[in-house]
C-alpha positions as CSV (number, residue, x, y, z in Angstrom):
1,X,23.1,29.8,12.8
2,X,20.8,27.4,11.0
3,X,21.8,26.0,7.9
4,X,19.6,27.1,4.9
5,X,18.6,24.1,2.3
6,X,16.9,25.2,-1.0
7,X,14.9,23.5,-4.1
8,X,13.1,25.2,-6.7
9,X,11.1,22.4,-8.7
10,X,9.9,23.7,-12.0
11,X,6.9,22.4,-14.0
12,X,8.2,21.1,-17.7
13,X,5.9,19.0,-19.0
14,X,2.8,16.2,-18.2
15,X,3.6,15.4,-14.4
16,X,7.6,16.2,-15.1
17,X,9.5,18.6,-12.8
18,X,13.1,19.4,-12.7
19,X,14.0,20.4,-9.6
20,X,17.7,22.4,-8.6
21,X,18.6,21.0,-5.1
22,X,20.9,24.0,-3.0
23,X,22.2,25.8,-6.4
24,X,23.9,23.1,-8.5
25,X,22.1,19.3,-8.8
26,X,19.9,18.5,-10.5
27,X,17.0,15.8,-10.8
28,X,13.8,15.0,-12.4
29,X,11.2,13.8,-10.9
30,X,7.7,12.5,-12.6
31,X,5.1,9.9,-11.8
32,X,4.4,6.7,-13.7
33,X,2.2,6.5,-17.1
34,X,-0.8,5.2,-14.9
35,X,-0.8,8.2,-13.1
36,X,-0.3,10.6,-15.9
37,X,3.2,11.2,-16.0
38,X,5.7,9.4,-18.8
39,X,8.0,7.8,-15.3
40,X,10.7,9.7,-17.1
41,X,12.2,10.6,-13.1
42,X,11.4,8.6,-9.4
43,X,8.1,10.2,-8.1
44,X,8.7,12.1,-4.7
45,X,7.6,9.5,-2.4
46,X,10.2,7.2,-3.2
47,X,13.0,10.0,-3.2
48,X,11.9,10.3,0.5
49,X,13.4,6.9,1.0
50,X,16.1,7.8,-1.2
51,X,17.1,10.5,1.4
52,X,16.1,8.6,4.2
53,X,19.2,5.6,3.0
54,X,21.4,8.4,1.7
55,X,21.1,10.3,4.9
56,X,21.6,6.9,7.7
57,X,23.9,5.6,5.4
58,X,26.3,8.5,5.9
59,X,26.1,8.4,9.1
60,X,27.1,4.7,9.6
61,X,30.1,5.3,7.0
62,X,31.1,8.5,9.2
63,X,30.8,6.5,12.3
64,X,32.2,3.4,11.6
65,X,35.6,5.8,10.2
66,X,35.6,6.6,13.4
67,X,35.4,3.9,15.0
68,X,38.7,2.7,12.6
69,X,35.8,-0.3,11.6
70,X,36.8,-2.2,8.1
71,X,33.9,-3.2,6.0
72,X,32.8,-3.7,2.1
73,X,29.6,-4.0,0.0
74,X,27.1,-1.7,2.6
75,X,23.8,-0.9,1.5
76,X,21.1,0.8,3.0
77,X,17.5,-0.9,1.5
78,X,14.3,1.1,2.1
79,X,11.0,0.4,2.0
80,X,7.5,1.2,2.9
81,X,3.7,0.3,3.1
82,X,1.6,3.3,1.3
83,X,-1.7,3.4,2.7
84,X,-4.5,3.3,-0.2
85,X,-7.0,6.7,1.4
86,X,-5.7,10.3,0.8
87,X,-3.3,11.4,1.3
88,X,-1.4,8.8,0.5
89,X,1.0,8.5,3.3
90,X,3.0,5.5,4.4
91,X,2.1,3.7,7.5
92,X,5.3,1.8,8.2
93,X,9.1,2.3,6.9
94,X,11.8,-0.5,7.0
95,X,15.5,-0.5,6.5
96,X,17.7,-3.0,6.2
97,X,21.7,-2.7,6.6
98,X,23.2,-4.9,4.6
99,X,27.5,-5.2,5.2
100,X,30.3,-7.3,5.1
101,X,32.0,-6.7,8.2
102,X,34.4,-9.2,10.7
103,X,31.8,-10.8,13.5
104,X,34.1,-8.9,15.9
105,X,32.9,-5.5,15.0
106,X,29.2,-6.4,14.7
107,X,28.4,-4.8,18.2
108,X,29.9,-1.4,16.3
109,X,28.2,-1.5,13.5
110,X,24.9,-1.9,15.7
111,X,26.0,1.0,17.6
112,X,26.4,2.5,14.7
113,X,23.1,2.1,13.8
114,X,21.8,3.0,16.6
115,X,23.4,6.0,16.8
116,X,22.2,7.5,13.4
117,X,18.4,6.5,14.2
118,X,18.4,7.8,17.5
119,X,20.4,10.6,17.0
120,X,21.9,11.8,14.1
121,X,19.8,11.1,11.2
122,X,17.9,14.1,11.0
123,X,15.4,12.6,7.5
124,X,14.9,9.5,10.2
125,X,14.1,12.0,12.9
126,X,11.6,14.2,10.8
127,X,10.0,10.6,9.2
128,X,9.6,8.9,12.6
129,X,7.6,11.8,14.2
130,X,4.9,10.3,11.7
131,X,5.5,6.5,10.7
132,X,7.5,4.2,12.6
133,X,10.3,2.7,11.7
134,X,11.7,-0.5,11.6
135,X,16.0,-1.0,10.9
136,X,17.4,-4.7,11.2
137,X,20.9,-5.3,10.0
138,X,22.0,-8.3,7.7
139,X,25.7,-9.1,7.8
140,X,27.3,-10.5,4.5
């Protein structure tokens, strides 16, 4: 059985919304002054890379559990190149992994990786269909 996901964004105010992510969270999202909104929230196109490093980055903390991997200070940084014609859509995505991890278990964590672009990551999946992405890791 599929697995239902729900948002209901509601207008407030200028170019606020609030919206109530699957019954309980909360955010609010906006846009900056120069484009009419008081940047009082991220605009959506940057949540999208939110969700995209929320989203690989679990999966490399599951899988390198699993793999009984030790590691500190991971981050997942995201960004893209937004094209300037309508819509407004980006035309190229980069991550980069950034951990502290022993040299031994490098060839993990690239596996790792791997596995959550190629396979698990379904906001990578969805994205890739229409901008490429780029990942490079950067150990600490």
């Amino acid at each position: 059985m599929a697995t239902l996901h729900q948002a209901n964004t509601r207008y407030t105010s200028g170019m606020q919304f609030v919206s109530e992510i699957n019954g309980g969270h909360h955010i609010t999202i906006d846009t900056t002054e120069a484009g009419g909104g008081k940047d009082s929230g991220p605009s959506p196109k940057p949540l999208l890379l939110t969700s995209l490093g929320g989203c690989t980055g679990m999966d490399v903390v599951s899988l390198l559990n699993k793999m009984h991997v030790n590691f500190s200070d991971f981050s997942v940084h995201v960004e893209a190149d937004l094209r300037d014609e309508h819509p407004r859509i980006y035309t190229e995505i980069r991550m980069s992994y950034k951990i502290k991890i022993a040299a031994d278990d490098r060839d993990k964590m690239e596996k790792a990786v791997s596995l959550s672009k190629d396979k698990y990551c379904g906001v990578s999946a969805m994205l890739a269909m229409v901008c490429p992405i780029v990942a490079r890791i950067e150990y600490l």
